[in-house]
C-alpha positions as CSV (number, residue, x, y, z in Angstrom):
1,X,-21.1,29.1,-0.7
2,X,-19.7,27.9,-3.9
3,X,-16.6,25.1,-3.9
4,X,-13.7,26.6,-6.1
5,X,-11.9,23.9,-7.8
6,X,-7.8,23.6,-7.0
7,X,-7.3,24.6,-10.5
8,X,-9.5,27.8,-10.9
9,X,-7.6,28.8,-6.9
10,X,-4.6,28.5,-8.4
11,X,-5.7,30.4,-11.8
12,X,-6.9,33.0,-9.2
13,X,-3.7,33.0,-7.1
14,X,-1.3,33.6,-10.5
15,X,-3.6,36.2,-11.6
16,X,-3.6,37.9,-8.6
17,X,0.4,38.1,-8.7
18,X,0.2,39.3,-12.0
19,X,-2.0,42.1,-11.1
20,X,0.6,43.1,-8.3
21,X,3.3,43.2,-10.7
22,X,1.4,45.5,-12.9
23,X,0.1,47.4,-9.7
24,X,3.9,48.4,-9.0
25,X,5.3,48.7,-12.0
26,X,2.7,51.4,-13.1
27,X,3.4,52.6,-9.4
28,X,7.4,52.3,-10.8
29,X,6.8,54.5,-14.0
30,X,4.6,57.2,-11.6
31,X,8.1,57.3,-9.5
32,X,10.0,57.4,-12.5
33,X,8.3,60.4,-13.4
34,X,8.0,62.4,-10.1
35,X,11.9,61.6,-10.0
36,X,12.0,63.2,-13.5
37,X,9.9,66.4,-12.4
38,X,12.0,67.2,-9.3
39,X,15.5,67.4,-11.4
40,X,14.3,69.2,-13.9
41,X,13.1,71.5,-10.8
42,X,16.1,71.4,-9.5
43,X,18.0,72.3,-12.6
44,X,15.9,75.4,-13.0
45,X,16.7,76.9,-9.9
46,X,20.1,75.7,-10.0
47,X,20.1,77.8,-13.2
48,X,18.2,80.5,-11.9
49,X,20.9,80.7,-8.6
50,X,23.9,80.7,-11.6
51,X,22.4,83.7,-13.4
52,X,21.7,85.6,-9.5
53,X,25.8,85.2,-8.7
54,X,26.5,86.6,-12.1
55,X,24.3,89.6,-11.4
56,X,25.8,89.3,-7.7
57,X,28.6,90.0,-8.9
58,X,28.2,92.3,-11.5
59,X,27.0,94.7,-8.6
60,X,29.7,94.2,-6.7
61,X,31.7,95.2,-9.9
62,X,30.1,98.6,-10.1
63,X,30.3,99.6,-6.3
64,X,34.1,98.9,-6.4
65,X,34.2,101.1,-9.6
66,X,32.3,104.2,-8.2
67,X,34.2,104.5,-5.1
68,X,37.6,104.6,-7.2
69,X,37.2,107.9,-8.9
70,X,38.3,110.4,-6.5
71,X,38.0,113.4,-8.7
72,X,36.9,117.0,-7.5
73,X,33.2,116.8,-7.8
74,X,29.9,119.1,-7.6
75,X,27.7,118.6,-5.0
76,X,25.3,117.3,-7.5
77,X,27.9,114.8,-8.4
78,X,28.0,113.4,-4.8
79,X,24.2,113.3,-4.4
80,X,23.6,111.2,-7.4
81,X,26.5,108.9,-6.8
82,X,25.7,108.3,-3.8
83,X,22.1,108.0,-4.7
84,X,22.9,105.6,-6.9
85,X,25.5,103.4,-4.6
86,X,22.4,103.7,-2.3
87,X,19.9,102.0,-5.2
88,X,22.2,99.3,-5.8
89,X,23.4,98.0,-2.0
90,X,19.4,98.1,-2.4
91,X,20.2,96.1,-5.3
92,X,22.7,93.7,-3.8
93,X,20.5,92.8,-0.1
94,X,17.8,91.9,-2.6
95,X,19.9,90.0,-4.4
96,X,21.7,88.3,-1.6
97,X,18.6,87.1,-0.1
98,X,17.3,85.6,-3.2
99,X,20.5,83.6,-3.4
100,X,19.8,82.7,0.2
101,X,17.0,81.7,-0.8
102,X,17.5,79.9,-4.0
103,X,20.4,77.9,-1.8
104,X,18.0,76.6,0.3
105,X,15.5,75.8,-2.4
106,X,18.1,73.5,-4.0
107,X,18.7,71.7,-0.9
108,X,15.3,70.8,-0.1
109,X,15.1,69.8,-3.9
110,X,18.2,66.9,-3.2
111,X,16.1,66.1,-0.8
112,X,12.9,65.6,-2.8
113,X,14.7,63.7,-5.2
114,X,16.5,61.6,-2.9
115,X,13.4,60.8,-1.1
116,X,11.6,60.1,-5.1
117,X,14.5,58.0,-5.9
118,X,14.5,55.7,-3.0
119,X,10.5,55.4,-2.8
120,X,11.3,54.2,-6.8
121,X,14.1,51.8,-5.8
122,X,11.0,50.3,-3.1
123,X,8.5,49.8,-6.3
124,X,11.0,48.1,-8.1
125,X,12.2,45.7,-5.8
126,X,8.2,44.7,-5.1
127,X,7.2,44.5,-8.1
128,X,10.8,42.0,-9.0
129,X,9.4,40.1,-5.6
130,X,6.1,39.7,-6.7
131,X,7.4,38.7,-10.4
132,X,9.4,36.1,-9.0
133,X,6.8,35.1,-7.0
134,X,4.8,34.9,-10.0
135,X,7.2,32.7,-11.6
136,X,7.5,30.1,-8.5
137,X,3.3,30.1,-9.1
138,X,3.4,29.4,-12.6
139,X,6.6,26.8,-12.1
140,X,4.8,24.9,-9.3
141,X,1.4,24.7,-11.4
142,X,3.4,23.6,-14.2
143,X,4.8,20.6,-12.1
144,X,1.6,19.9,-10.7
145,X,0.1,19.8,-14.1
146,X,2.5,17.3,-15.7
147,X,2.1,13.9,-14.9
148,X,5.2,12.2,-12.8
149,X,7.4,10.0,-14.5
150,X,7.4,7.4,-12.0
151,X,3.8,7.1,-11.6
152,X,4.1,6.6,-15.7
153,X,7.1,4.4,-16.0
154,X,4.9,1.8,-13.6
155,X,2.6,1.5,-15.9
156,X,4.6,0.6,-19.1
C-alpha cells in the first residue's frame, strides 16, 4: 500500500468536490429540462381542453337551435332531425368524456411538474452545498499553504 502525501489527499479531496458540483449541476440542467418538457405538455393539453369547450359548446348551440323550430313538418323531416340530434348528443358524450378526460390529464401534469420542480430545487441546493464546501476546501488549503506570520515575524 502506497503512502499518499497530505498534499496530493487534499488535491484528491478538492477534486472530488469539484466533481460533485459538476455531478449535480449537470443533474440541475437534466431537471431543468424535464421541468421544461412537462409545461410545454401541459400547455398542449391545456390547449387541446380550450379548443374541446369551444366545440362543447358549439354543439350545445345547435341542439338548442333544432328544438326551436316548431314548424309543421313531413315525416321525413322528423326522422332526419331527429337523426341528426341523435348523431350529435353522440357527438357531445364523446366530447364530454374527452374533456373529462383532458381535465384530469392536466391535473396529473401540475403534478408532474410540481414534483420536477422540487426534485430541481433538491440539485440546486446540493450542488450550492457542495460548492461551498468546495470553497471551505480550497480556503483551508490556502491557509495551510501560507506560512504564519508569527512563526515569520520570530525570525526577523
Amino acid at each position: 500500500m502506497t503512502k499518499v502525501c497530505n498534499r496530493c489527499q487534499q488535491f484528491l479531496r478538492v477534486n472530488r468536490m469539484g466533481r460533485q458540483v459538476k455531478i449535480f449541476d449537470l443533474l440541475t440542467k437534466k431537471q431543468s429540462l424535464s421541468v421544461f418538457k412537462s409545461q410545454k405538455k401541459k400547455g398542449q393539453l391545456s390547449e387541446e381542453l380550450k379548443q374541446n369547450l369551444s366545440y362543447q359548446k358549439q354543439l350545445l348551440d345547435i341542439l338548442k337551435s333544432t328544438g326551436i323550430k316548431a314548424t309543421h313538418k313531413t315525416a321525413s323531416e322528423i326522422q332526419s332531425e331527429s337523426w341528426y340530434n341523435l348523431k350529435i348528443q353522440d357527438e357531445l358524450i364523446a366530447i364530454t368524456n374527452r374533456i373529462d378526460f383532458l381535465s384530469t390529464e392536466i391535473k396529473n401534469q401540475n403534478i408532474q411538474v410540481a414534483l420536477a420542480a422540487d426534485k430541481q430545487k433538491k440539485y440546486e441546493d446540493k450542488k450550492n452545498h457542495y460548492r461551498k464546501l468546495d470553497q471551505l476546501e480550497k480556503e483551508s488549503k490556502r491557509e495551510h499553504m501560507m506560512p504564519s506570520r508569527t512563526h515569520n515575524e520570530s525570525k526577523i
